[in-house]
N, C-alpha and C positions, 0 to 999 in steps of 0.2 A: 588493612593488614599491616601497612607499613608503622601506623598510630602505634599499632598491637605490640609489633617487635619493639621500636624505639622506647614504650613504656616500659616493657620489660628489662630493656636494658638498665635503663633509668633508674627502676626500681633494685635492680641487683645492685648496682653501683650505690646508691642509698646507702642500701643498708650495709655495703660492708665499711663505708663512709660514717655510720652511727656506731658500729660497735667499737672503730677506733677513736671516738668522741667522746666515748663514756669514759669515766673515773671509775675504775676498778678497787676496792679496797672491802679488810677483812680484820676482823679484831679475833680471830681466833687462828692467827698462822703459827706455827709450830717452828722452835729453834730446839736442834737438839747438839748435846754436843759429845764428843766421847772421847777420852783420851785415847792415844795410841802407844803409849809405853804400860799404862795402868788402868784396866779398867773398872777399877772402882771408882773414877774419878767419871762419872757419866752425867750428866742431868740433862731435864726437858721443862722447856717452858712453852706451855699453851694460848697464851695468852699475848700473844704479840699482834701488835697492829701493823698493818701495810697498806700503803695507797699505790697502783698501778696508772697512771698519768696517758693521756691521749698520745703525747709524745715523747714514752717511753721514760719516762721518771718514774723510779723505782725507791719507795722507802722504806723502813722497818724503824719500830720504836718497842723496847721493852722493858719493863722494871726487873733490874737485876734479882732482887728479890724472887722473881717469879718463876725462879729457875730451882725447881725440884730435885735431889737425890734419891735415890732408894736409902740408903745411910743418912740419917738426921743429922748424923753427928757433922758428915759430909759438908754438908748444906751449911750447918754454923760455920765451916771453917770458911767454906766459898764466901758467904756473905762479909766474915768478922777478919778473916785472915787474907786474903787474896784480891776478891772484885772493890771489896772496902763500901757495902752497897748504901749505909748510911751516907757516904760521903760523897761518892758517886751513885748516885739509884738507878738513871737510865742508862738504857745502850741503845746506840743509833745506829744506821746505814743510810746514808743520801746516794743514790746513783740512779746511774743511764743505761738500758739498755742500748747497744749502739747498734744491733741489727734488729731494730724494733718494724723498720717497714714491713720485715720479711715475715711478721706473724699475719695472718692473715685470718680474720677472728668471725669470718664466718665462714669457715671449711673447718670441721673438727679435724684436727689431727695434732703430730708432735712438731716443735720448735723451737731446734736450737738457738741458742741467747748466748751473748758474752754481756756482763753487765761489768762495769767498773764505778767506782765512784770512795766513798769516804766512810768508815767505819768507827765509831768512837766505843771506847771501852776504856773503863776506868779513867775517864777523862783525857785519853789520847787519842788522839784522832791519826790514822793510818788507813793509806792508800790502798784498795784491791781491786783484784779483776779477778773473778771467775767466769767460767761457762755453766750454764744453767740449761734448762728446759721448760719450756711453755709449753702445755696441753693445752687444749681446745675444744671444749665439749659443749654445743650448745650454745657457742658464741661466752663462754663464761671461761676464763685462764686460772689454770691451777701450777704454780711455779715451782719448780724443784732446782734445789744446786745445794752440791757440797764443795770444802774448801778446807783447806788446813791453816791455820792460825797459830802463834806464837806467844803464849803466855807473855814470855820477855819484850816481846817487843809494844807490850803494853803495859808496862812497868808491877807487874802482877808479879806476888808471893815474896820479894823480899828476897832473907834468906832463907828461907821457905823451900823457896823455889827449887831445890837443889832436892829436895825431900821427896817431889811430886814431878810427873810430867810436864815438858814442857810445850808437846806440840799435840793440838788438839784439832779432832775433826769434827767442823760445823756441818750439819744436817739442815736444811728449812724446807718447809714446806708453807705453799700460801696456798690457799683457794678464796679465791675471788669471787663477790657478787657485785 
């Protein structure tokens, strides 16, 4: 009997042991972004990659390009006027989440996250922290966090800038396998 419990312990601990071992990652996470002074100025890109890390290393990579408007016209200016996506094509995120122990990835439920780490747009790289949320379904993480962002402070639109919003709110969503 004693065999019986000890194993079962064993084997609980295992496995919650394996699912923080695994490399989470997904090439279809979703950045959305939407202005908040104008919202014409909206797009969505599907097409984003993410790696979720055993210890809590959190990335994202996207081609500027990949980011959609309803408005065509929209899109030409994003890429030709603003993001400069010839010039610059990717956008990065490197970070950590720093309360990565507290997800516990074999009990489905919710979990709050602060992630911080380093964001590059348009070739400048800038410091954030947001808070975020880890689901838990199945042992598999679906990541959400929104965050406002500063045109200017990524050297975006020129004199432009003065014509369009400047503070926009980032959306993502990741689901992980």
């Amino acid at each position: 009997m004693k065999n019986i419990i000890l194993s079962t312990i064993v084997l609980l601990m295992s496995s919650n042991a394996t699912f923080a071992q695994k490399v989470f990652e997904t090439k279809t996470a979703t950045v959305q972004f939407i202005s908040i002074d104008d919202r014409d100025i909206d797009a969505t890109n599907n097409e984003v990659t993410s790696k979720l890390e055993p210890n809590g290393k959190l990335t994202f990579s996207m081609l500027a390009k990949g980011f959609h408007f309803e408005m065509k016209k929209m899109e030409e200016h994003f890429n030709e006027d603003y993001i400069e996506s010839d010039k610059f094509p990717q956008v990065f995120f490197n970070g950590q989440i720093t309360n990565f122990k507290t997800i516990n990835f074999s009990k489905n439920g919710s979990y709050p996250v602060t992630v911080v780490g380093t964001m590059q747009v348009h070739g400048i790289n800038k410091s954030i922290q947001t808070n975020g949320v880890i689901d838990i379904v199945n042992g598999l993480p679906k990541a959400t966090a929104k965050f406002i962002v500063r045109l200017k402070e990524f050297g975006m639109g020129g004199l432009m800038i003065n014509m369009v919003a400047d503070k926009i709110e980032v959306n993502i969503t990741a689901s992980y396998k």
